[in-house]
N, C-alpha and C positions, 0 to 999 in steps of 0.2 A: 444680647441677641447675636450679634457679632461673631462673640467665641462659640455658643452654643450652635451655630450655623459652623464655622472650622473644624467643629469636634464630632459634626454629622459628617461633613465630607471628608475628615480624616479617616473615621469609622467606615466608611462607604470604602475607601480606597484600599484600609484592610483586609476588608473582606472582600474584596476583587483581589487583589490579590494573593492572599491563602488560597481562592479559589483556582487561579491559573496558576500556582508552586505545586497544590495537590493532583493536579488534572496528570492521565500519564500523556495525553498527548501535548504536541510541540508548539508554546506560542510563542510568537515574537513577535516586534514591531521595529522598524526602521524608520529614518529621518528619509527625507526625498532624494539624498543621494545615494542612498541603499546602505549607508551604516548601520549595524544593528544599534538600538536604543534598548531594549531590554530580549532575553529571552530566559525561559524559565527553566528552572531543575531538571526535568525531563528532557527537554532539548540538549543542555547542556551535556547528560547524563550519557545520551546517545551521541551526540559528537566529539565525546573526550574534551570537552572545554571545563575546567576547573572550576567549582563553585564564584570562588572569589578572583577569578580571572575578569580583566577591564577587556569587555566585548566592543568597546564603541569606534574600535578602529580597526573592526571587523566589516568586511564588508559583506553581505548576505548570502551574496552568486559564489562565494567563497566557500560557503557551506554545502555548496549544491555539486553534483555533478557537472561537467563541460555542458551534455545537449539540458540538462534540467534550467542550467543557467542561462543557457540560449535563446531557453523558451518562456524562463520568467522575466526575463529583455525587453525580448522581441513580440509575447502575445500577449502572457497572462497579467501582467503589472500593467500594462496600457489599455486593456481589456477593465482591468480593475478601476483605471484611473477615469475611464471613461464611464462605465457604469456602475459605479460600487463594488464590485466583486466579482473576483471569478473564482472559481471553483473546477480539480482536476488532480492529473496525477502525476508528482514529479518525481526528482527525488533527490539525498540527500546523498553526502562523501562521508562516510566517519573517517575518527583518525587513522584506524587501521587500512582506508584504503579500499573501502567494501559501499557499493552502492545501496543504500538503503530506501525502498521504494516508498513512497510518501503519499496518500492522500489530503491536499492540500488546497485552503482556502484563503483566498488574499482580499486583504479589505481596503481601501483608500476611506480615510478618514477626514472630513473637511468642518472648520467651523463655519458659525452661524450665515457669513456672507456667501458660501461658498466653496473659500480659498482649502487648497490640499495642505491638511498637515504634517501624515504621517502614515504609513503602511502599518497594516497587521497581519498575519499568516497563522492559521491553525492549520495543524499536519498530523495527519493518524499516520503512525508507523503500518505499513502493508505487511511487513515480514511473515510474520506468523501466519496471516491468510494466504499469501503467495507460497506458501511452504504447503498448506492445507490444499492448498487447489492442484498442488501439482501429485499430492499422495492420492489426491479421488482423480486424476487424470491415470494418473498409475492403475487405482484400482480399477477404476470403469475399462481400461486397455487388457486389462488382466482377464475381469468378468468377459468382456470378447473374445479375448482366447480361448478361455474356457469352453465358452456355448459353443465357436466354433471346432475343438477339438471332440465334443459332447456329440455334436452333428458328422465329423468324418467319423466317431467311432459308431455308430448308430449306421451310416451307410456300411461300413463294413462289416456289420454285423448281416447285414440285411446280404452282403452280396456272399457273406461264409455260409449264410443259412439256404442258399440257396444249391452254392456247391455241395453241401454237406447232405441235403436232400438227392441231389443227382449221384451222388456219388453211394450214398443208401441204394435206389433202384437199383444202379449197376454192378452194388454185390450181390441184389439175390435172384438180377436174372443177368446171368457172365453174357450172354449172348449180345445184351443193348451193348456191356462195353465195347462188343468188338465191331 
């Protein structure tokens, strides 16, 4: 019964975890001092950290930008610690140097008494939608152009047709021209 119970919750543990290696977005978990404890292929992937690179003497806000770090500090981890979770948008440093914006959710995890464990964070990468929002910002400032260039040529049509009319009359009677 023993081992048939170890070889449930070993089974259980594999498939949590294939499940957070396959996920693309970013999960991780830290000790209470903010080392990282695990994080997975796709985090890694996005921050240049090496598959087989030892993360545990990483510290979290390390991966974060300066004000991202600031804010996982000073609101959202103590926000977390306090209520279970918070939820929001930070973001991350790659290697290269580039802020990568992050929708990002932080869990506080406590056993049965209580007592806090361990942090967790799941992070959607924003890039590709921050990239998206700014091409329909683009387009929709475009489409305004447009209608309003659509609208001054439309008045000036109205104000040629109007010279073009007066200026009809006064070739075929010369006398209004003068």
């Amino acid at each position: 019964r023993l081992r048939s119970a170890a070889r449930r919750t070993e089974s259980a543990h594999d498939r949590l975890l294939r499940v957070m290696e396959a996920t693309s977005d970013i999960v991780s978990m830290t000790d209470l001092t903010g080392h990282l404890l695990y994080l997975n292929s796709a985090g890694r992937r996005l921050l240049g950290i090496a598959p087989d690179a030892d993360i545990t003497r990483t510290r979290a806000a390390d991966l974060h930008t300066r004000w991202a770090a600031d804010h996982l500090r000073d609101e959202s981890v103590p926000i977390a610690i306090r209520s279970g979770q918070w939820a929001g948008e930070t973001a991350f440093l790659s290697r290269a140097g580039e802020e990568v914006p992050v929708s990002q959710v932080v869990c506080a995890h406590r056993d049965a008494s209580g007592e806090l464990l361990f942090l967790s964070t799941i992070s959607r990468d924003l890039t590709d939608r921050r990239r998206l929002e700014a091409q329909l910002q683009q387009a929709s400032r475009m489409e305004s152009l447009g209608r309003l260039a659509g609208a001054v040529a439309h008045d000036f049509n109205n104000l040629l047709t109007a010279v073009i009319g007066n200026t009809d009359i006064a070739l075929e009677d010369p006398k209004i021209a003068t």
